[in-house]
N, C-alpha and C positions, 0 to 999 in steps of 0.2 A: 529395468528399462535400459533398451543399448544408449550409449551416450548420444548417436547421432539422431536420434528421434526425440530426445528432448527440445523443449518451446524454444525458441530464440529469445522470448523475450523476457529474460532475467535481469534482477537489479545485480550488475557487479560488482556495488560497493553498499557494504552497512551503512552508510550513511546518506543518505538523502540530499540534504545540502550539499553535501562534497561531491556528489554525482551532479549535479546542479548546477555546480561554479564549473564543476570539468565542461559541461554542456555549452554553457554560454563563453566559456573562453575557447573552448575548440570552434565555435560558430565565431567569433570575434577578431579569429586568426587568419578567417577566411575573408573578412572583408580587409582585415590591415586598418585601414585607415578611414574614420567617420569624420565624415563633413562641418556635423555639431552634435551638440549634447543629445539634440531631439533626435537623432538617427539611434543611438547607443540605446537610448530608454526604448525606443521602438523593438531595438531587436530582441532585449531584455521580455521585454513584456510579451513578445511572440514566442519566446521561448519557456517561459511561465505557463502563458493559457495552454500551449502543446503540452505540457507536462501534466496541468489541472485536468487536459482531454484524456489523459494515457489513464491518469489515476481513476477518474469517474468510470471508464468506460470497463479497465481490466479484471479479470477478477481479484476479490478482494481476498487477506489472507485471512480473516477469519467476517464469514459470512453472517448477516445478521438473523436468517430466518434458523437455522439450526441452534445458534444462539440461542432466538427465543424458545424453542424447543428443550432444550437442559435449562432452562431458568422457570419453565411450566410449572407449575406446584400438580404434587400427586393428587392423585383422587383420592380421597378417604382410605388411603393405606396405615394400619393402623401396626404400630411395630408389635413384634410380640412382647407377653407380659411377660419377667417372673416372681414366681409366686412366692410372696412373703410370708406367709403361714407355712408351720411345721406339719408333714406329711403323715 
């Protein structure tokens, strides 16, 4: 796949939390300066539920219905036998 036709939206960093703290201090750098404590947890927590939104909605890296598919149990597939008795 040429590079420029891959999705936009990738995690750029292995870590979760650390993409997270970058999130809310790049958002944090934009306002400068909060009024009081209650502005800070506001923007915190709007930037939490966007995040909770992106995760529920995008798709997942490993899907649950294929899952359940490899964890099915076989139909009465019986392995072969071999034979203990001399020929």
């Amino acid at each position: 796949m040429p590079r420029s036709a891959r999705p936009i939206s990738r995690i750029h960093s292995t870590n979760s939390l650390e993409r997270l703290n970058k999130d809310v201090k790049r958002r944090a750098d934009v306002v400068g300066i909060f009024p009081n404590e209650g502005a800070i947890i506001r923007l915190i927590g709007a930037v939490l539920l966007e995040v909770n939104d992106e995760w529920q909605t995008q798709n997942r890296y490993m899907q649950t219905e294929p899952m359940a598919e490899l964890m099915a149990p076989a139909i009465d597939v019986q392995p072969p036998q071999i034979a203990t008795e001399a020929a």
